[in-house]
C-alpha positions as CSV (number, residue, x, y, z in Angstrom):
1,X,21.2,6.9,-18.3
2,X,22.6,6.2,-14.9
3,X,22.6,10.5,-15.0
4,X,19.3,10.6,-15.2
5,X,18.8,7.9,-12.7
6,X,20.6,9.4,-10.0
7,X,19.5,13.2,-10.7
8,X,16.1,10.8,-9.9
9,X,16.8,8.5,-7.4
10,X,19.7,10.1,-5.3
11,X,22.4,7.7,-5.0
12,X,21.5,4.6,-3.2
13,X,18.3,2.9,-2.8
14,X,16.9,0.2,-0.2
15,X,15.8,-3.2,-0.8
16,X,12.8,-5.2,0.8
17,X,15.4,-6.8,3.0
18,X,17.0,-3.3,3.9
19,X,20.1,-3.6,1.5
20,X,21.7,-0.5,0.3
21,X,21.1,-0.5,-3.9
22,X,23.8,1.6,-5.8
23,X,21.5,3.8,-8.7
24,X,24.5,3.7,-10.6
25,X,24.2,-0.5,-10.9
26,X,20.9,-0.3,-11.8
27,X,22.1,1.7,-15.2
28,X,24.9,-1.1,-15.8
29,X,22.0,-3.6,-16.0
30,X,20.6,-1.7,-19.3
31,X,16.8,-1.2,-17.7
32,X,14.6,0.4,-20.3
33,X,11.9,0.9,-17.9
34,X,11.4,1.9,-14.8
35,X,8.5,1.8,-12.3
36,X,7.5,3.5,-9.4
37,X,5.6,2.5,-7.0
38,X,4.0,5.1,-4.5
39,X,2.7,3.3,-1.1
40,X,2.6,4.3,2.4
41,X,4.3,2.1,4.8
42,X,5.6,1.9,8.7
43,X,7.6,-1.0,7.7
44,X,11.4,-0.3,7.9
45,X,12.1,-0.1,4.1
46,X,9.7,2.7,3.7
47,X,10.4,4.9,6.7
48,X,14.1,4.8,5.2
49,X,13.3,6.4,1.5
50,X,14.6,10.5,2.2
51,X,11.2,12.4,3.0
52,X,12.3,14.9,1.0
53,X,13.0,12.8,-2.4
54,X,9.7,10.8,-1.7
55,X,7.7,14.4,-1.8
56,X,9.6,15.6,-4.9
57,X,8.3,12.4,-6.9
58,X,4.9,13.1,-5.4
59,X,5.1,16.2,-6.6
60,X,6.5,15.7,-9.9
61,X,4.2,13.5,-10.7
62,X,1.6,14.4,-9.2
63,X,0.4,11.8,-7.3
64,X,-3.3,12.2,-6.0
65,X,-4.0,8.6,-4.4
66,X,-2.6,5.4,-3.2
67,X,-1.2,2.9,-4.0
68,X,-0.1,4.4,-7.5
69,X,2.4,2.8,-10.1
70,X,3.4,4.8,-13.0
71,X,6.3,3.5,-15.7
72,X,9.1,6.3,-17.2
73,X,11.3,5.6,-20.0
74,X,15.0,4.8,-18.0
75,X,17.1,6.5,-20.8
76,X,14.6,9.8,-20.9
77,X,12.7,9.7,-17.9
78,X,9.1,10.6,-20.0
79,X,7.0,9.2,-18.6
80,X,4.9,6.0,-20.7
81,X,2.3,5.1,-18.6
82,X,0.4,6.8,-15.8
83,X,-1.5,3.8,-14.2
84,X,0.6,1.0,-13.7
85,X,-2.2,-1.3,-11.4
86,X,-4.1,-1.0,-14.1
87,X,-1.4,-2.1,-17.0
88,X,-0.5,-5.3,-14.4
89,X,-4.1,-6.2,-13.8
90,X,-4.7,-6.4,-17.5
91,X,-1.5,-7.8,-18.4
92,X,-0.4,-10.1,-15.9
93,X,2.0,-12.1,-18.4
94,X,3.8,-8.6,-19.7
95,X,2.9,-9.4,-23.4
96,X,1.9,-5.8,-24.2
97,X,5.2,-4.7,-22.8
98,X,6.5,-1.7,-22.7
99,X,3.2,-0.4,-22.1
100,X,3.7,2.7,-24.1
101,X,1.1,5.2,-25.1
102,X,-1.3,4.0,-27.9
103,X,-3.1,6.6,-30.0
104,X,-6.5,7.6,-28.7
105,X,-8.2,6.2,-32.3
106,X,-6.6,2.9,-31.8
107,X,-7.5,2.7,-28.0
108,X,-11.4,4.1,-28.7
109,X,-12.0,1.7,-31.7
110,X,-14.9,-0.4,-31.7
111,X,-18.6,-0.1,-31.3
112,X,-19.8,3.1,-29.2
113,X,-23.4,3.2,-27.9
114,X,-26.2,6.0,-28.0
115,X,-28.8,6.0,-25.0
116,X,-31.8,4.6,-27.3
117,X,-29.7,1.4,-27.9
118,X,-28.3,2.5,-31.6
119,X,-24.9,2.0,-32.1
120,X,-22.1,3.8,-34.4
121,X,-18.3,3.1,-35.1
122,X,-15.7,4.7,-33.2
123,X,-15.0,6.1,-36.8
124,X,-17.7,8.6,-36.9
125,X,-15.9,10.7,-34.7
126,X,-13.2,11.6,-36.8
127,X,-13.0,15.5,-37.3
128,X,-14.6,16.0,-34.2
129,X,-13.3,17.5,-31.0
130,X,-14.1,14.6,-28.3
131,X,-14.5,15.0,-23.9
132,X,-13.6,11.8,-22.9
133,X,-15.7,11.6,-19.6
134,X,-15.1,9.1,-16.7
135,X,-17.6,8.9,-14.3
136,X,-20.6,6.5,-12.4
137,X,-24.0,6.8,-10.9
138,X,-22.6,5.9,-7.4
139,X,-20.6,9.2,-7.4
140,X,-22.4,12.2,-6.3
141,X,-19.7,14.8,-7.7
142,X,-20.2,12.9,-11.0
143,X,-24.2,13.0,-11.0
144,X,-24.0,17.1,-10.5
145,X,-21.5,17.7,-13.7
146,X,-23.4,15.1,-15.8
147,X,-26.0,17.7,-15.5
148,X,-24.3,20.8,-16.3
149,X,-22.5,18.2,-18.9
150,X,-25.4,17.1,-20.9
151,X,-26.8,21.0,-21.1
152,X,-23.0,22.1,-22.2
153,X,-23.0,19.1,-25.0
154,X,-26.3,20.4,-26.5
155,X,-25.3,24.3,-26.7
156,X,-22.3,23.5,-28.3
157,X,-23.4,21.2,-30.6
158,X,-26.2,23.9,-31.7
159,X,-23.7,26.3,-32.5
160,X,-22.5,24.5,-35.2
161,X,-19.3,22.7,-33.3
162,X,-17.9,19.0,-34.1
163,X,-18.0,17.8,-30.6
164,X,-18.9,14.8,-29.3
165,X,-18.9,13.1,-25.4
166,X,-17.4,9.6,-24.8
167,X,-18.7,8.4,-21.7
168,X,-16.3,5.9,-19.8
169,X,-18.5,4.2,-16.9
170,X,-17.1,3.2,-13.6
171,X,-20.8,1.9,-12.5
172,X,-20.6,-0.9,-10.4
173,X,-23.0,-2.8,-12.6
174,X,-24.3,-2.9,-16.0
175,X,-28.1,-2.1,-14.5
176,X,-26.5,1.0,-12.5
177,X,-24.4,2.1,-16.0
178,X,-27.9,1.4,-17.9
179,X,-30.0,3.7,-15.6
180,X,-27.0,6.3,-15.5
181,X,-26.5,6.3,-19.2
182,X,-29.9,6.8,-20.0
183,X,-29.8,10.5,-18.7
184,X,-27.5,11.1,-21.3
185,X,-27.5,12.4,-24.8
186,X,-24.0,11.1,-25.2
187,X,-22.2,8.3,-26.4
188,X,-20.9,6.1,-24.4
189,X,-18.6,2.5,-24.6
190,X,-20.2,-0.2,-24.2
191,X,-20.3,-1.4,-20.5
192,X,-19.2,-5.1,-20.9
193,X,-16.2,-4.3,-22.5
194,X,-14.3,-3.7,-20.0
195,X,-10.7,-4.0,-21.7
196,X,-11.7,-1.0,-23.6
197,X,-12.7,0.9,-20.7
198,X,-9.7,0.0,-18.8
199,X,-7.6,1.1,-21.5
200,X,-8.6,4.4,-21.8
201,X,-8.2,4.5,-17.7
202,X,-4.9,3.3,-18.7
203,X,-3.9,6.0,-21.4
204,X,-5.2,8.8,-18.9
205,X,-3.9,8.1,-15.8
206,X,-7.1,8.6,-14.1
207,X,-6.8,8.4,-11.0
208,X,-10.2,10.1,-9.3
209,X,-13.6,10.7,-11.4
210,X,-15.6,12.9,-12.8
211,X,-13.0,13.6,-14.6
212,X,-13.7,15.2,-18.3
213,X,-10.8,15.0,-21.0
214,X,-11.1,17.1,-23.6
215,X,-9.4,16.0,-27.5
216,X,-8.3,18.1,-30.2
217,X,-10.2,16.3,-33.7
218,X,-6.1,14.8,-34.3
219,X,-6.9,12.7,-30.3
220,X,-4.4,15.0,-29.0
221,X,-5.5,16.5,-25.3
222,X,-6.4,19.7,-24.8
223,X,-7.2,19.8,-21.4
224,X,-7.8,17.4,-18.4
225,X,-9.5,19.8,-16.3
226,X,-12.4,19.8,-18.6
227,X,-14.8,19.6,-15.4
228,X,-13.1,22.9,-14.1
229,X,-14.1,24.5,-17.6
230,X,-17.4,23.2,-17.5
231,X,-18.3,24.6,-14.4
232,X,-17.0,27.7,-15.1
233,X,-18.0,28.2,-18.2
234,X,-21.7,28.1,-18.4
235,X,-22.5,29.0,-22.1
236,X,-19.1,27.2,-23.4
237,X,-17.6,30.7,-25.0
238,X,-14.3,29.4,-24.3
239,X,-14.5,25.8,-25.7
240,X,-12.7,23.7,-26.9
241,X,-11.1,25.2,-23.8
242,X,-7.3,25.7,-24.2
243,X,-5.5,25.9,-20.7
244,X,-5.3,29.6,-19.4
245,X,-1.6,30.3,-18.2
246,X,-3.1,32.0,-15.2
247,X,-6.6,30.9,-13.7
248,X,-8.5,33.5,-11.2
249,X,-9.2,31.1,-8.1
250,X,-12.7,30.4,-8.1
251,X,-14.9,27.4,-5.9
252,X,-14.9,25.4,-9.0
253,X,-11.2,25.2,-9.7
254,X,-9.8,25.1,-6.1
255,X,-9.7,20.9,-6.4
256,X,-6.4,22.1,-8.5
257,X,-4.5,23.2,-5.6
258,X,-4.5,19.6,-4.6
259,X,-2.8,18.3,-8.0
260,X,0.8,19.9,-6.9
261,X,2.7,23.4,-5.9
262,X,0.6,26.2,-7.1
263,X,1.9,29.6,-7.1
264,X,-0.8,31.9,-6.2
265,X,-0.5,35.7,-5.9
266,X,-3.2,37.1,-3.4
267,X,-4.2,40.5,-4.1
268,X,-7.0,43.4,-2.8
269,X,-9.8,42.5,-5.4
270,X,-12.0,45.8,-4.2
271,X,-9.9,47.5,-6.2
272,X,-10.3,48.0,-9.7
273,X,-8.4,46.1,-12.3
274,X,-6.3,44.9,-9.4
275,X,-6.6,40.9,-10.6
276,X,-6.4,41.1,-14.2
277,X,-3.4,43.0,-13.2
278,X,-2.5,40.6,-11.8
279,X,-2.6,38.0,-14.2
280,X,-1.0,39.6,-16.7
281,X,1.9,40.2,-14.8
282,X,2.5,36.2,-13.9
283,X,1.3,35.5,-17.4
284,X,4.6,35.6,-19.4
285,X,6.6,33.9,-16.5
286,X,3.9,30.9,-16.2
287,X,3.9,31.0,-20.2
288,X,7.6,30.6,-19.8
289,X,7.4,28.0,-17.6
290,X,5.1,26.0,-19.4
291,X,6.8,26.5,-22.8
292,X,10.2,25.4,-21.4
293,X,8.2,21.9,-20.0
294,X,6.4,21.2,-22.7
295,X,9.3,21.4,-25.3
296,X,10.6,18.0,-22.8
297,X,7.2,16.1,-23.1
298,X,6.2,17.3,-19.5
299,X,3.7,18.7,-17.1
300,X,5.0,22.2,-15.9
301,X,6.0,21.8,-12.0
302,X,3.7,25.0,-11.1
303,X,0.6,25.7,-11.7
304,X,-0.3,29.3,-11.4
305,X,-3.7,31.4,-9.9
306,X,-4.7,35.1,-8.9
307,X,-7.0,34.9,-5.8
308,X,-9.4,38.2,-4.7
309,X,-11.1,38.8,-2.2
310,X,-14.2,36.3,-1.3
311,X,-14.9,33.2,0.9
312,X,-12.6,30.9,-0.8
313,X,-9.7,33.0,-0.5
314,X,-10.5,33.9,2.6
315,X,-10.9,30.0,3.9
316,X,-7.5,29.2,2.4
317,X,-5.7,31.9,3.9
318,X,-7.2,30.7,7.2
319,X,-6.6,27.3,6.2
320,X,-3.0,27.9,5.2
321,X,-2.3,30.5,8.4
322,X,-1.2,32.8,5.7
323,X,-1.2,37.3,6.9
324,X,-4.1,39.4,5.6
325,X,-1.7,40.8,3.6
326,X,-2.4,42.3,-0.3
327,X,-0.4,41.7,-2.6
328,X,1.0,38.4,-0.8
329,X,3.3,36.2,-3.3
330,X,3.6,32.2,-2.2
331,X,3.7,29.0,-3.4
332,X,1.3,26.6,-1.7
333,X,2.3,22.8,-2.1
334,X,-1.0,21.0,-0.5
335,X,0.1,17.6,-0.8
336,X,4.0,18.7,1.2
337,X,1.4,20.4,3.7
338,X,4.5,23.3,3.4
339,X,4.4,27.5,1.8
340,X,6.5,29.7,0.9
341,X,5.5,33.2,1.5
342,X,7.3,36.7,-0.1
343,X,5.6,39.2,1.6
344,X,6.8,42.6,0.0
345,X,5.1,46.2,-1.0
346,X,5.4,45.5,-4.2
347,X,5.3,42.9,-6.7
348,X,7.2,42.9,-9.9
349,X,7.7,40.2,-12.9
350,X,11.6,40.1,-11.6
351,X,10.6,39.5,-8.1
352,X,7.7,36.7,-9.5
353,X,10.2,35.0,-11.9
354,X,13.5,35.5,-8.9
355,X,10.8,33.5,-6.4
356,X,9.9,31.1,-8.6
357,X,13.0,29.9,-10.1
358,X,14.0,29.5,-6.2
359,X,11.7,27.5,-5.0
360,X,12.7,25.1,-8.7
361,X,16.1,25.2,-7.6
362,X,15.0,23.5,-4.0
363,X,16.7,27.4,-2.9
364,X,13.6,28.4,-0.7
365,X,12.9,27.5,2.6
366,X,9.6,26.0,3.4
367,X,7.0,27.0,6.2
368,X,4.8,24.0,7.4
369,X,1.0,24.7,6.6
């Protein structure tokens, strides 16, 4: 354990008071969990925590807002629960503890609600692929996918597929959730039970809505960047939408570069073939990648895009004072504000795979954005 720890941690860490904390005693104690908390601080204790280890547990797990509190397993360092505030909130006395995952048919059970006031069992969804949707009429973002949602739910369901919508409500208040929900043709838990809604915040980690998650008929995810396929995938060909390896950068999936270090490979779209070229050379390294996490229960560190040549790219590279350069290899780690650039003539899966296992071995050098 205390390997794991430290490998974590570093060696020391500081109290409140500004006392030096050995890692090593905190494996003698026999902890089986562990939280951290992510805050932002001037206060002495803060300012002290290594810069550098703070942005590698930003990074590795991926933290998008604060304050955040997640909970890992001490002896394998998986992690069991995503949003901590939450778990404390709705168990102030620790008698659910550890907090470990529940099954999604055990967290969903109960009444679900249809928008002309019928009601079903949570049961009827079994066999079904399920999108899990958080989201509330004060959120603008959220009121332009329920659109393109609802119209997605209804061509899918006509051709013939098992798929139903969960809709989780953050509304303020049960008349705002009312006049929300009625635009819908989905399902939708009931707005005064909150424990039920919290809990399936709780088993997500959801830290930012809309946010779509999108089940397998076992409850198993599939994706939780459900919006991004949505948007980008007007008449649903790819559902139930398995993750690409490689995603071409595109307006709708640019949030994505916020979620942690992305590789991206820029390259001169105006010519022919040039980005599915592309891709399929970073495809078997980023299939690599996120075979090798996966097998330990994890998120892969990278996540991996070709961009061409159009407005976004072009505002990014401005953005990230990156050279006009085609084919341009980097890394680009948003929430470090830092890149790392290979610019070289040519671009082959050694150099890609060299570059990347670099910058995972903390080898490559980074340039401030």
């Amino acid at each position: 354990m205390s390997g794991f720890l430290e490998e974590l941690l570093g060696e020391k860490l500081v109290t409140g008071g500004g006392e030096e904390v050995d890692v090593h005693s905190l494996a003698a104690r026999g902890i089986s969990l562990l939280g951290l908390y992510f805050g932002c601080s001037l206060s002495a204790p803060c300012a002290q925590l290594s810069a550098s280890l703070a942005l590698k547990l930003w990074n590795k797990y991926r933290i998008s807002n604060i304050p955040s509190l997640i909970f890992l397993d001490a002896t394998t360092g998986k992690v069991v629960c995503r949003n901590g505030l939450l778990v404390i909130r709705d168990d102030p006395e620790g008698l659910e503890f550890p907090w470990g995952p529940k099954p999604f048919r055990e967290v969903i059970a109960g009444p679900l609600l249809r928008n002309n006031g019928q009601s079903l069992e949570s049961s009827s969804l079994e066999g079904s692929h399920v999108g899990v949707y958080f989201s509330a009429h004060w959120c603008p973002p959220c009121r332009s996918l329920t659109r393109v949602l609802v119209e997605s739910y209804r061509k899918i369901k006509e051709a013939g597929q098992k798929f139903e919508i969960i809709f989780v409500s953050a509304d303020r208040s049960e008349d705002s959730f009312n006049q929300y929900f009625s635009e819908m043709s989905l399902h939708a838990v009931p707005y005064p039970d909150e424990a039920r809604r919290s809990r399936l915040n709780r088993l997500y980690g959801i830290q930012g809505i809309p946010t779509l998650i999108v089940l397998d008929p076992q409850g198993e995810v599939i994706t939780r960047q459900g919006r991004v396929e949505v948007l980008n995938d007007e008449d649903c060909r790819g559902f139930p939408w398995h993750p690409k390896p490689v995603l071409e950068l595109s307006d709708s999936n640019a949030v994505q570069l916020n979620e942690g270090p992305c590789l991206v490979l820029f390259v001169d779209s105006e010519d022919d073939g040039e980005s599915e070229a592309a891709k399929q050379l970073i495809q078997p390294i980023a299939e690599k990648i996120i075979a090798k996490y996966k097998a330990k229960e994890e998120e892969a560190p990278l996540l991996f895009f070709v961009a061409g040549e159009d407005d976004m790219t072009d505002s990014l590279r401005d953005y990230t004072n990156l050279p006009e350069a085609a084919p341009l290899l980097t890394i680009l780690d948003m929430s470090a504000r830092a890149k790392y650039v290979m610019d070289v003539e040519e671009i082959t899966p050694a150099i890609v795979e060299a570059f990347v296992n670099d910058f995972l071995a903390e080898k490559l050098k980074p340039e401030p954005i």
